[in-house]
N, C-alpha and C positions, 0 to 999 in steps of 0.2 A: 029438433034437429034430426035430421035423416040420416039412418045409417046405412053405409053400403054393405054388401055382400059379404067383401072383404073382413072388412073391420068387426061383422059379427063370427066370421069362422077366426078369425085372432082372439076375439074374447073367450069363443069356448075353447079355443087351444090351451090359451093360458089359462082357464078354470080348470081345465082337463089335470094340465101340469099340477095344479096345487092340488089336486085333490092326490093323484100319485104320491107327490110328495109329503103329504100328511100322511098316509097311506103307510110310505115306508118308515116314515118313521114311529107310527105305531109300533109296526112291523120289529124295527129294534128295537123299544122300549120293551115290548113282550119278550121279546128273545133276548135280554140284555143278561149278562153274568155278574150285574154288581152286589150282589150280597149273597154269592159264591164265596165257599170256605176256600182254607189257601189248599188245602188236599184236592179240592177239584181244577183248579189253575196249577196246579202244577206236572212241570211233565219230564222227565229222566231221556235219560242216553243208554240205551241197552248196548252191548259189546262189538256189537257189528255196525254202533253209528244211527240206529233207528231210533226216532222219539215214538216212545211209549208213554202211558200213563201208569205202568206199573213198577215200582220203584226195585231197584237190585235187590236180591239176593245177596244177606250180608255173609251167607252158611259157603255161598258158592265158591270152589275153587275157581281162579283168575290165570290166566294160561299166563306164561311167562314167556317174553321177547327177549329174547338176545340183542343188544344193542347193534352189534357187530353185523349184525344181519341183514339189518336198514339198509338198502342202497338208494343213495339218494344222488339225484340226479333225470335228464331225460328219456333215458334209454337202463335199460336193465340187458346188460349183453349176457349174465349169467356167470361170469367167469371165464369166457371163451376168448383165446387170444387169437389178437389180429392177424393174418396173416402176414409174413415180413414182406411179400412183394406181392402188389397187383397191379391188374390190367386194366384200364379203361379207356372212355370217350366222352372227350369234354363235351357236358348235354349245355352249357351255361357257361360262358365268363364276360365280365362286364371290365373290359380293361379301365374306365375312367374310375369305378368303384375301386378295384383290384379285387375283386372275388367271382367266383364263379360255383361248377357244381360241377363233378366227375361222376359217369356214370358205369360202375364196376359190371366188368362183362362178367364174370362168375354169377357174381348175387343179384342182379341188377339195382343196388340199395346207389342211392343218390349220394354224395358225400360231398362235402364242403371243402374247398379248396381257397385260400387264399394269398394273395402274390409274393408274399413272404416266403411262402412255400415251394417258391418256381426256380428253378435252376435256369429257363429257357420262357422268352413269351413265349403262351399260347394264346389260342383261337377257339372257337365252337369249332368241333368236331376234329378235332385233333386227337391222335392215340399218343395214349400216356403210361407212363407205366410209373407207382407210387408207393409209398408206403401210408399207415394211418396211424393218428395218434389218439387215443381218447380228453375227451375235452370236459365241460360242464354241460352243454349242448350236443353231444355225442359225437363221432366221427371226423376226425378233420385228415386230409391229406398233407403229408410231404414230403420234401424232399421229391417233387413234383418233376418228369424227364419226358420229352417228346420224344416220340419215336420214329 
């Protein structure tokens, strides 16, 4: 039976492949960890979150966190309170959703607005003047006025 061209560059492809694949699996049997002590598999959490392989320091003094200190949430505003009135320009509102996006001309920070919050419809690009309240998501406006 005659072979064509084809069909002998196929066969060495696939001898090519096995032999690779024998290859690499040598390749792991030599480099394999199975009769590795557990001292060497094993690997710690040093204090700032890194795996290491060297295990704590039981001698070490351990910093203390104040619970209270954790702020937990999106945004860490520091302690700074809102200002009670600001000014903006609606960069976003989606009247079928009911929300949109106010853009404060002070800070230029984007803040969430939604239709609950509206004394008056707006539009995109309408000046607004608002207050904000803190949320879990950070910043929300209301008590929301066209100007």
């Amino acid at each position: 039976m005659a072979e064509t061209f084809s069909k002998r560059e196929n066969e060495k492809k696939k001898d090519q492949k096995k032999k690779e694949k024998e290859q690499r699996k040598a390749d792991r049997k030599a480099n394999s960890k199975s009769g590795a002590s557990l001292d060497d598999m094993m690997a710690y959490v040093d204090e700032n979150g890194n795996i290491t392989t060297v295990p704590p320091d039981p001698t070490r003094k351990k910093a203390v966190i104040n619970e209270n200190d954790i702020v937990i949430g999106s945004r860490n505003i520091g302690g700074q309170e809102a200002a009670p009135l600001r000014k903006g320009r609606v960069s976003y509102f989606n009247t079928s959703k009911g929300y949109g996006f106010i853009k404060d001309l002070m800070t230029q920070e984007s803040i969430f607005v939604h239709a609950n919050a509206l004394s008056a419809p707006i539009k995109e690009g309408d000046m607004v003047t608002f207050e904000t309240e803190h949320s879990a998501k950070g910043l929300n406006a209301i008590q929301v006025k066209k100007n």
